[in-house]
Structure formats: structure tokens, C-alpha cells
LODRENVO-406415 format. One record per residue: x, y, z of N, C-alpha, C, O in turn; residue in one letter. Coordinates in steps of 0.1 Angstrom, whole numbers, plus 5000, padded with zeros to 4 digits. Example, Ala and Ser with C-alpha at 12.3 -4.5 7.8 and 13.67 -1.06 7.14 Angstrom:
513249435078512349555078513249675078514249675085A512849785071513749895071512950005079513450115080S
end
This chain:
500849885000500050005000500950125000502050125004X500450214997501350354995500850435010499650435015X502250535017502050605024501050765026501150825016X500750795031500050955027501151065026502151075032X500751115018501551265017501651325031502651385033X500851315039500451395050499951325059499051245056X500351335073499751225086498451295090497651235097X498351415085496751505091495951445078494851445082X495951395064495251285058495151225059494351185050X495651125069495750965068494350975076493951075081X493350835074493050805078492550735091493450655094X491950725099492050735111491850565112490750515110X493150445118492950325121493450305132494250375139X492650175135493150095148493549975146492949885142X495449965151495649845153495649735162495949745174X495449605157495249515168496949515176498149545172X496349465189497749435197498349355186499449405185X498249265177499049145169499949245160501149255160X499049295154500249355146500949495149501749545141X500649585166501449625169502649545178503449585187X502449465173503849355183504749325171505949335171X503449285158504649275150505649395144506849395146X504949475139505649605136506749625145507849645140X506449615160507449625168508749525166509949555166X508349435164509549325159510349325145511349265141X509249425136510149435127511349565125512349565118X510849655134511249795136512549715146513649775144X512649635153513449585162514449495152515249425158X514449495142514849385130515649505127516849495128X515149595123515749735115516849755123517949745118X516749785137517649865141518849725147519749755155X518849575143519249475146520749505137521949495140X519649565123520849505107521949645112523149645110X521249765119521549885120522949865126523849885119X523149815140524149815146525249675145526349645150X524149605137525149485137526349535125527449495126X525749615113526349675100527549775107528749785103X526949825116528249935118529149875129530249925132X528549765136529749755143531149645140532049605148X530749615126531949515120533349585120534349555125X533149715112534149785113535449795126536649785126X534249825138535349835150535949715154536949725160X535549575150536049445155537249425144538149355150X537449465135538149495122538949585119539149615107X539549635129540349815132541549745124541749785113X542249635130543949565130543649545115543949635106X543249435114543649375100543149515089544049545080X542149575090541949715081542949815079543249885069X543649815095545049935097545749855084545849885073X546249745089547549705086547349715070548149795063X546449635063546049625048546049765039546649795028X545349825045545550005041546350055043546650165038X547049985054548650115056548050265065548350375062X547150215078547050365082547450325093547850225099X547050485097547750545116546150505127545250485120X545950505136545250505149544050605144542850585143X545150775141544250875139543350845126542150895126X543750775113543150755105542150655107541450665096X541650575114540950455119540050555126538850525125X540350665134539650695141538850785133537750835136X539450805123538550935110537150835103536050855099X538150735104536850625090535750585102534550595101X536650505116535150465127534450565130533350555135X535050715126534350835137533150925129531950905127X534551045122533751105116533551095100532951185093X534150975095533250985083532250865080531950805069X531750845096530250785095529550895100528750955093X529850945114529050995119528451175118527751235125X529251215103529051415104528051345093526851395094X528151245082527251265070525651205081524651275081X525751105088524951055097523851115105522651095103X524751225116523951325124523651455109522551495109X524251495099523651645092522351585084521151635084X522951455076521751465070520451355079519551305073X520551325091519051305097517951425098516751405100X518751555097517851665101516651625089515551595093X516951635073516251645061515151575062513951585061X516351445065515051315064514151295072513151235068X514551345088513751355100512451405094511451345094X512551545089511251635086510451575077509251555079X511351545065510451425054509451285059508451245054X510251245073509351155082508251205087507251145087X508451325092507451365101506551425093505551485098X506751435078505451455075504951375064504751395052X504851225074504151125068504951005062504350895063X505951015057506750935044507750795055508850735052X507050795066508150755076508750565071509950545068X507750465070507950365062508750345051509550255049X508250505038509450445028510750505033511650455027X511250595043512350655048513150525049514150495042X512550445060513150365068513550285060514750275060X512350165048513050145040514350115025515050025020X513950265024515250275014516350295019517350235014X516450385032518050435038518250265045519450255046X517350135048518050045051518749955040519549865042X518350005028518649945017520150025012521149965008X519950125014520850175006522550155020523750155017X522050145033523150115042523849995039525049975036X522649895041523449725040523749735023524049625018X523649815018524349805002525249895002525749874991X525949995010527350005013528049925021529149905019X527549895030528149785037528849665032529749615038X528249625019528849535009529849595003530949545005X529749724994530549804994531849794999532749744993X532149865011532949835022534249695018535449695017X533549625018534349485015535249494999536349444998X534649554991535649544978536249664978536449694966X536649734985537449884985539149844983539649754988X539749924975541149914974541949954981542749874985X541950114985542150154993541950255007540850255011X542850345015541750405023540950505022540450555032X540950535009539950675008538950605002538050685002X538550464993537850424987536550345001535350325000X537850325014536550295023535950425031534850425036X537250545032536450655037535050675027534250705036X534450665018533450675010532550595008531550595001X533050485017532050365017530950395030529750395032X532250435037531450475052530750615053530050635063X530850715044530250815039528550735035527550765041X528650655027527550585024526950515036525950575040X527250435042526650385054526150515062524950525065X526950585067526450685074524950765065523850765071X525050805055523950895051522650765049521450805050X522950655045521950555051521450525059520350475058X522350545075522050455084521050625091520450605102X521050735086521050825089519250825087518750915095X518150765080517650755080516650625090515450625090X517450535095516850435099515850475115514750445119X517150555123516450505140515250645142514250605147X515450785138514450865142513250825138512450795146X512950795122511750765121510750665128509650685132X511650545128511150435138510950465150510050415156X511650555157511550585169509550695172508750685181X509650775160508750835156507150725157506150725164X507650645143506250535142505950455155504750415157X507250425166506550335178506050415188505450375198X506550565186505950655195504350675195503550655205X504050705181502650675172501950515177500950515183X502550395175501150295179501850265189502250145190X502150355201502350245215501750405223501450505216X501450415237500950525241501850565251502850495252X501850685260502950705268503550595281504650575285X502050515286502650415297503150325291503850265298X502950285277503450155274505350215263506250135258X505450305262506150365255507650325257508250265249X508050345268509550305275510150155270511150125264X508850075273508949925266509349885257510349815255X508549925248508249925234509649985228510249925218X510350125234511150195227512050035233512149945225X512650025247513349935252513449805244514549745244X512249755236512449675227512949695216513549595211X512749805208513749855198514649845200515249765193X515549915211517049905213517649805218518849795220X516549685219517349555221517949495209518749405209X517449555195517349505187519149545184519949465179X519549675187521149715185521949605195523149565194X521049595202522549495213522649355206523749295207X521649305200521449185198522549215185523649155185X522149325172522749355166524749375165525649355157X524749425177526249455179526649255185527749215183X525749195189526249045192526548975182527548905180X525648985176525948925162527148995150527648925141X527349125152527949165144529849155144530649145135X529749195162530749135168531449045165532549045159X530548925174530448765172531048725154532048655149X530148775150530248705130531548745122532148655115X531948915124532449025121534248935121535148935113X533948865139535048795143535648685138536848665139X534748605132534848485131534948475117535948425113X534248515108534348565092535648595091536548535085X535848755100537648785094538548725099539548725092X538648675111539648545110539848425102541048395101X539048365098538748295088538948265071539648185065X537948375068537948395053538348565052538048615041X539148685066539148785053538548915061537548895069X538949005059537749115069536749155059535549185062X537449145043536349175032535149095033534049155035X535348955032534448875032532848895046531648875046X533748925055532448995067531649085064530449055062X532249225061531749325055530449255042529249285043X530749175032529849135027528749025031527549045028X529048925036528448845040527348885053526348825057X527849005060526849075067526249165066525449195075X526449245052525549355046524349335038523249395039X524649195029523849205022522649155022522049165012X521849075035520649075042519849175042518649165037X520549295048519749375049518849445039517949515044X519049435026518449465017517349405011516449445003X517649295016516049235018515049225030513949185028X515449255040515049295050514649435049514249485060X514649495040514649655038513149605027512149665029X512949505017511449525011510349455020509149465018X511149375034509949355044509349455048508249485044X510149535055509449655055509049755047508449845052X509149745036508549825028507049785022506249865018X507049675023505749595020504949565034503749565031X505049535044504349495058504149585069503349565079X504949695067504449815076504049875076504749945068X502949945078501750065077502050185088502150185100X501950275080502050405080500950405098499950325098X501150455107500350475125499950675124500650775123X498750655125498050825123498750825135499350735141X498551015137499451085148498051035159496851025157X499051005174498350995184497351125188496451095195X497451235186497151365188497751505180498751515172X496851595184497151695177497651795190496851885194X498551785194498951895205498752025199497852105202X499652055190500352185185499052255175498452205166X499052365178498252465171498452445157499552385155X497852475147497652435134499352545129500052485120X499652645132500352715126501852725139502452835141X502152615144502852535153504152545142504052505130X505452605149506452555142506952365141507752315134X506452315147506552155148505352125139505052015135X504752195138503852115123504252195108504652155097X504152295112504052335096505352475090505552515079X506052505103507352555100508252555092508152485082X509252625093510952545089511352455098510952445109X512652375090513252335104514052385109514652315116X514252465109515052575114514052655128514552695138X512852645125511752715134511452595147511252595159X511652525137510852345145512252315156512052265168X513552345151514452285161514652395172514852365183X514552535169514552625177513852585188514452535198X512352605186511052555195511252425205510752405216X511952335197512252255206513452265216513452195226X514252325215515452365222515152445234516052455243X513552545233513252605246513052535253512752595264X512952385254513052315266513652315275514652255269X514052325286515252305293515452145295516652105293X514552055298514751905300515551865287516651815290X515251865273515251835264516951915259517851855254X516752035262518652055263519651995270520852005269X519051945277519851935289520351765285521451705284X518651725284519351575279520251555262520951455259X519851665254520751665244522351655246523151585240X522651745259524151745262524751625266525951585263X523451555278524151415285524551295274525551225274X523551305264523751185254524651195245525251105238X525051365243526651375235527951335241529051315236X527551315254528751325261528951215268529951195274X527951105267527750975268528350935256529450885256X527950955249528150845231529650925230530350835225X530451045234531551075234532451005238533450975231X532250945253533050855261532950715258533850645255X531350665259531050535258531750475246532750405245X530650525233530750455218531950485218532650395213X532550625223534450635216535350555217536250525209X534950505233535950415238535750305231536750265225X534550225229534050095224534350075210534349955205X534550165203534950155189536550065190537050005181X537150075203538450095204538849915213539949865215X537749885216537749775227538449675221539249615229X538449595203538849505199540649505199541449415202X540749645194542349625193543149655203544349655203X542049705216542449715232543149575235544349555237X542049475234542249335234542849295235543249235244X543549335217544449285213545849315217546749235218X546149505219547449485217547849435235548749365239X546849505244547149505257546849365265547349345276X545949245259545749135260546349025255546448915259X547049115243547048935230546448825229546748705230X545248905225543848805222543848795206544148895199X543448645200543448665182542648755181542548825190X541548785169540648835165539448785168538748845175X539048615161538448515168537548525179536348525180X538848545192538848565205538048675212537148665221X538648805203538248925205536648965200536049065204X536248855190534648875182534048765194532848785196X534548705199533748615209533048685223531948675228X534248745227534748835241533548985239532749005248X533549075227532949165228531149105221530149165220X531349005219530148995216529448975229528249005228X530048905244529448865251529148965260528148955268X529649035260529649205266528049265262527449345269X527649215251526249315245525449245251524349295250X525349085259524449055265523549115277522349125277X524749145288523949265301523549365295522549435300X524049405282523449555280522249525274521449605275X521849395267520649355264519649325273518549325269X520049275287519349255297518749415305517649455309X519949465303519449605312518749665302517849725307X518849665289518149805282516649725283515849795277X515949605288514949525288514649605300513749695301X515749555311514949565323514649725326513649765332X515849795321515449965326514150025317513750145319X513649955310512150005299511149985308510350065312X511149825313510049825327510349845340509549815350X511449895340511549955354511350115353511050175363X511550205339510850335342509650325339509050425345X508850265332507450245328506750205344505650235347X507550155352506650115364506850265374505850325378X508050305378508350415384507550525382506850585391X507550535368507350675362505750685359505250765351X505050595368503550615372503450685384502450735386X504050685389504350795405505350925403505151035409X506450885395506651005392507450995378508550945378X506951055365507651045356509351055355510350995350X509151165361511151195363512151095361513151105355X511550945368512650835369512850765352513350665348X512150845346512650815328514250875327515150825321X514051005335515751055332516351045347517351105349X515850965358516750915373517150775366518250795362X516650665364516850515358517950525349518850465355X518650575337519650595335521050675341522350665340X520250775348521350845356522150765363523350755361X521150685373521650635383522650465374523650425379X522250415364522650325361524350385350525250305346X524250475348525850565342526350585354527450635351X526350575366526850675376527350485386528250465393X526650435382527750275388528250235375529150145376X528050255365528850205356530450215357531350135356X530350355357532250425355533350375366534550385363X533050325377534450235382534250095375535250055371X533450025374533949935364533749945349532849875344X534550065342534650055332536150065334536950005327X536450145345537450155346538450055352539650085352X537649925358538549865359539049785346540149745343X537449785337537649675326539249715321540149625322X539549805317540749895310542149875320543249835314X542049905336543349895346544049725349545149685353X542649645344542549515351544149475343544249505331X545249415350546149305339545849185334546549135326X544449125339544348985334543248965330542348965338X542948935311541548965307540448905314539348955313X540748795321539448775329538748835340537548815342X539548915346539349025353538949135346537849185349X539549185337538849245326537349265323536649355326X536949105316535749105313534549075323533449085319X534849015338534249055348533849175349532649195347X534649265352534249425358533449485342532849585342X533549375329532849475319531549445317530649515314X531649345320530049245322529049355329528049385325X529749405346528949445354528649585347527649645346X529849615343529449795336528549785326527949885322X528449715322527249695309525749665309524849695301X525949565323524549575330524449715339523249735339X524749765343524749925349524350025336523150045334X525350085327525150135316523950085307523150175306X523749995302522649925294521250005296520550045286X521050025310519550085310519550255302518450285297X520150325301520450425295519950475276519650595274X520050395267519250455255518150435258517750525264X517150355256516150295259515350385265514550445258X515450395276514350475287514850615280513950665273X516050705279516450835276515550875262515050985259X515450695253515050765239513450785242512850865235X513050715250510950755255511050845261510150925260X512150895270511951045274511951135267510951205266X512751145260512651225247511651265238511351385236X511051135230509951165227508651215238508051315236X508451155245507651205257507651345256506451385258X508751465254509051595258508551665244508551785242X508151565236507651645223506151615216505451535222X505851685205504651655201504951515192505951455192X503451465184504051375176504351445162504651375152X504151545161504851595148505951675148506051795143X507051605157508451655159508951545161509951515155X508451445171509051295170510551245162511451195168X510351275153511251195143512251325142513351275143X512351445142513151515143513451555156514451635154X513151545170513351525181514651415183515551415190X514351315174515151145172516451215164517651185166X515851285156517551335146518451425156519551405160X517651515160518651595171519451535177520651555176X518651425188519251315196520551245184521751265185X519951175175520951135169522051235166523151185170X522251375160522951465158523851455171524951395170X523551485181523951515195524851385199526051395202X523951235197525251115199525951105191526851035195X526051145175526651105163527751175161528851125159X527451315161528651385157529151425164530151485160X528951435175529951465187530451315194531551285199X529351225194530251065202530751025194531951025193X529950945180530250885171531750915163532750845164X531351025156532051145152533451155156534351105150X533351235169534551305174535251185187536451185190X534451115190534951015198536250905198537250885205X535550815185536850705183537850795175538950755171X537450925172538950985166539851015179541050985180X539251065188539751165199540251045207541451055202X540350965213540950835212542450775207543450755212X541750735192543150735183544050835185545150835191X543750915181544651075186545451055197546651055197X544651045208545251025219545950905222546750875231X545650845213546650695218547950735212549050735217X547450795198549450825189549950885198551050865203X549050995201549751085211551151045227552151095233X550350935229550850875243551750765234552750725240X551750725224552550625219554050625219554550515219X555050775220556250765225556550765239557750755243X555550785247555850725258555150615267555250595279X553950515254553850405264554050325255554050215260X554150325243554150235235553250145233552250205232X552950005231552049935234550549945241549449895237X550850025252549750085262549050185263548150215271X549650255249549450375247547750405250547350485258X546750285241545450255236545050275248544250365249X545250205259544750165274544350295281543250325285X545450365282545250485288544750605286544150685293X545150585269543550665263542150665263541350745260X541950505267540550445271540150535287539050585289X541050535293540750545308540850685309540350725320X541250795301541250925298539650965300539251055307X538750855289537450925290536750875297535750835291X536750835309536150785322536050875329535750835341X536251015328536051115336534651225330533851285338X534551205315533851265309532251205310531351265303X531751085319530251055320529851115334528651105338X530951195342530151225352529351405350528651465358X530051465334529451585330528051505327527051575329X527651375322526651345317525551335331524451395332X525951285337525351245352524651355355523451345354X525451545361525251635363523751675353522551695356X524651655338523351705333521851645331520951725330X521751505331520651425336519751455345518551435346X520851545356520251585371519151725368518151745374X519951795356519451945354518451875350517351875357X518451805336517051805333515951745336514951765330X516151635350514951565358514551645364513551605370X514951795367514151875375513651965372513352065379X513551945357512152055346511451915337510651935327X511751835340511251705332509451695334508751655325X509051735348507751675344507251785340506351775332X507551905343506752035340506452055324505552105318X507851985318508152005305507251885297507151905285X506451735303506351645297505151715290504251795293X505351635278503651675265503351535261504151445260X502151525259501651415255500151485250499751595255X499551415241498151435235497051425248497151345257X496351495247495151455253494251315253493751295242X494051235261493451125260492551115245492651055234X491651215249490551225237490451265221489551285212X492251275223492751305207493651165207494751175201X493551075212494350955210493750835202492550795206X494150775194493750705190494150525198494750435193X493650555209493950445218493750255211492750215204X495450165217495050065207494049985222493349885220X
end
């Protein structure tokens, strides 16, 4: 069936629970291929340096910013093109066109031929999570929302398991090229499931006045407007400065492994894959644990991550100090079940703070905010810093640049705190009686 031009034309339906479970499981499929696609690369740093002949800082350009500046600028476009109506074929084509650089990726000669690959993936993948995040905002309602979002992002952990895991075992094997293909090119058919099986969810409500810059503005008017939030600034900064430290460091975890472990590759696709399990547990359990809280007091949508970043960071830092990887991956286990509850619950707060005709550009901001500042600027600032310490640790250099940004989640902590204490005043949601309740 074809989408509407316009979500104030669509018609007004109700879906059964069945097929808002399924949609949810396919939207959870999306964002599976999403992170399983981008996280081959980071398992793949060694054998990619050595074959291309680059430096740390150049690894940290291709993991960083030449996925994550084309990534976070152009979500703004497509965000808006979502939100007014087109959200289904968005999601489908940009997954098509990602897992089809992803293939890409694997036949490149050399390193500017993969800087351009990852150019491609980024302005693909750039289209996948706002919108979705948008459509399950639309058929799920605010108490059931945390969940539902929480199930989406199980779909990245499961995705970075497998991507890890496969990423590992393919490029030891047969090749790092051979991964890159053999795990992109799924997705492209997984990209006409959804294009054929998911239906377009009318807006839950009409908050915003007819001549509302989140309806019918610029985007330029529409991001303004949203920015007078104080909750919603505030958590824009925590999740830059999260995805700065977190994702920067984690890009960096395999050839950690390696040089400060001497772990094979193999080893190292086995080891980080088992790591995405607690985070798959916690991003589960922190969905119904702010969904239950946050009936007494919504705020614990942005306390439930706070508090789970704020035991994370001594053992992240042991994961990094420990000398013996099994000590190691103890203390990383626990940090990941701590950390874990954190996207999940942050990404339903978020929408929660907006209308549904910002949703999806609400999602790009956020994405802007983790991408081009964590994604981005992170695994470069890292690399950087490892050359940097490299004449005087040599070997170790990597290690210590890990444990550098373990100081940088407790700016995120502070600001979590700012914005739980304009969070409820600031929450919007439709009026029951403009809802199209499932």
C-alpha cells in the first residue's frame, strides 16, 4: 500500500495488539541490521589498519567522523520528510541503501575508497532510528512507550552480538572483506519486508496549534522551538557526552584486546560479543522499570539511567586497569549491565517531551547530538590520543586513552540531574480524547 502525503490525511485506524507486536519486531529487526552493519568495522580496526597502511588517527576518522558528520547532518532532512508522513518508505530505502554499502565496504582498494564507503553507510543509516522511533511513538501510548522503545533498542544489542560475534569469526577465517559482505547483504531484503508489511500509525494527537512550528514551519523554526526546553537540552548534552565516552571508547575495545591482551581476532569477536548480553538485559529491564516508576513520578525516565551511568564508570574502569582479561571482562560484564539501562528509557523520554509531529526530528537531534559529537569526534579523539601517548607507552598507549574518557560520564550524570528537575513540568503528550487508543 502507499504511504500519505500527509499524517493529518491519513486515515484514522486501529491496530490490533497482533500487529502492533509485530511491527514492533520488525522495527526491532531494523535497528538489529542497524548496529550489527556498523559494528563490523570496530571488530576489524587491526587487520583494516595493517591492509591499508593507516595510523590509529586515520581509523579513528573512518570509525568516527566519516560515518557519523554525514549521519547526524543529513538525519535533520529526512527527519522532517518523516514527520510529515513518508516514515515507512524513509526507513526502507535508507536500510537498503546502508546494508548495500556495507557490501560495498568489502571490495574497496584502498583508504579513501573505504572513507566513502562509510560516507555511504552513514547517510543510510541516517535515515533508519528517528523515524522508527517516531512510528512506535505513534502505535504504542505514553505508559506502554519505555517498553516498546526498550524493545527496539534491544534490537542494537542483539545486533552489535551478532555483528561482533560473526564480524569475528568471518575475518579470521575467510578475510575482513568477506564479513563486510556476507553481513550487509541481508539487509536489503529485510529493507522490502518493511517496505511491504508496515503501515504507515496516524498521529496519536494533535497537540500543537495548526500554525505550530513542529507542524508546519521550517526546520529551522521546528528545532528552535524544541530547544526551549530546558529537559530536552539538557538531555541533548548528557547523550553527547555519553556516546563521546561510551561509543568512543567501544569502537576501540577490539584492538584494546588485542594489543594489551593478545587476544586473536576470533577471540576478541567472541569476548565483545558477550559484553552486548547485560546490555541487552538491562536495556529490557530499565524499559520496565521506568514504565513502572514513572507512574508515580515520571522523572525516573531520566533518574533510571542516571543512576545506572553513575555505577557504571568504576567498572569501566576497571575493565581497562584490570592485567588479566578475565578480570577484565568481569568488571565489563557488570558495567554493561549498569550502563545498558540508558538508551532505551532516555530515547521515550525524549519523545515523551515532544509532540507527535516532531518525534522523528526530536530522534535526529538526539541522533545529531550522539553521532557527531560521540560517534564522530569520539573513536577519533581516542586514536589521537593513543598516537599521542605512543612515545611514551608504547604498546599501552590505547589503554590509557580508554581510561582518559572515564572522567567525561560524570558531565553526563550532572546533566541528567538538570534536566529531571524540569522533566515533568516540560512532559507533553496528546490529550486522551485525541488519542487513538490501541
Amino acid at each position: 500500500m502507499s504511504e500519505p502525503a500527509s499524517l493529518d490525511a491519513a486515515p484514522r485506524r486501529e491496530f490490533s495488539t497482533r500487529y502492533r507486536i509485530y511491527v514492533l519486531g520488525v522495527l526491532m529487526g531494523v535497528n538489529l541490521f542497524n548496529y550489527m552493519d556498523r559494528s563490523i568495522l570496530g571488530v576489524l580496526i587491526e587487520p583494516i589498519k595493517h591492509e591499508l597502511q593507516a595510523s590509529d588517527t586515520q581509523m579513528g576518522i573512518l570509525t568516527g567522523l566519516a560515518f557519523a558528520l554525514f549521519y547526524a547532518v543529513c538525519g535533520f532532512p529526512i527527519a522532517r520528510l518523516a514527520d510529515r508522513g513518508l516514515r515507512v518508505r524513509v526507513i526502507s530505502w535508507a536500510m537498503a541503501i546502508w546494508s548495500a554499502m556495507t557490501v560495498v565496504s568489502g571490495l574497496v582498494g584502498a583508504y579513501w575508497h573505504m572513507l566513502l564507503a562509510r560516507v555511504g553507510v552513514g547517510i543510510g543509516e541516517a535515515g533508519g532510528n528517528p523515524p522508527s522511533q517516531a512510528l512506535l511513538a505513534d502505535y504504542f501510548p505514553i505508559e506502554q512507550r519505555a517498553r516498546a522503545i526498550a524493545f527496539f533498542v534491544a534490537g542494537a544489542h542483539i545486533g552489535i552480538f551478532l555483528g561482533t560475534l560473526l564480524a569475528g569469526y568471518i575475518g579470521h577465517e575467510y578475510g575482513w572483506r568477506m564479513a563486510f559482505i556476507v553481513l550487509g547483504a541481508p539487509g536489503v531484503a529485510f529493507a522490502l519486508l518493511v517496505r511491504f508489511t508496515v503501515r504507515e500509525a496516524p498521529p496519536r494527537g494533535k497537540v500543537e496549534a495548526a500554525g505550530s512550528p513542529l507542524r508546519s514551519g521550517s526546520l529551522w523554526q521546528a528545532t528552535v522551538h524544541l530547544f526551549r526546553g530546558r529537559a530536552f537540552r539538557h538531555l541533548m548534552i548528557a547523550v553527547g557526552i555519553l556516546w563521546f565516552s561510551n561509543v568512543g571508547a567501544g569502537q576501540w575495545h577490539a584492538p584494546f584486546l588485542q594489543r594489551s591482551h593478545g587476544m586473536a581476532l576470533n577471540e576478541v569477536g567472541v569476548l565483545l560479543s558477550m559484553l552486548s548480553i547485560p546490555s541487552l538485559v538491562a536495556v529490557m529491564a530499565g524499559g520496565f522499570m521506568a514504565d513502572r516508576l514513572a507512574k508515580r513520578n515520571a522523572a525516573w525516565q531520566v533518574y533510571v539511567p542516571l543512576l545506572g551511568t553513575l555505577i557504571s564508570i568504576p567498572f569501566l574502569l576497571g575493565f581497562y586497569l584490570a592485567a588479566d582479561w578475565r578480570w577484565a571482562f568481569a568488571s565489563a560484564m557488570v558495567a554493561m549491565l549498569a550502563a545498558g539501562v540508558f538508551a532505551g528509557v532516555l530515547l521515550a523520554a525524549v519523545q515523551g517531551l515532544v509532540g507527535p509531529h516532531a518525534r522523528a526530528l526530536a530522534g535526529a537531534i538526539l541522533m545529531f547530538s550522539s553521532n557527531l559529537i560521540g560517534v564522530g569526534l569520539g573513536p577519533f579523539a581516542v586514536g589521537a590520543l593513543s598516537d599521542a601517548l605512543a612515545p611514551m607507552l608504547g604498546q599501552e598507549s590505547l589503554r590509557w586513552a580508554l581510561v582518559a574518557m572515564k572522567v567525561l560520564p560524570l558531565l553526563a550524570v550532572y546533566h541528567m540531574w538538570l534536566a529531571s528537575r524540569a522533566f515533568n513540568d516540560e512532559l507533553r503528550e496528546a490529550p486522551p480524547n485525541a488519542t487513538s487508543a490501541p
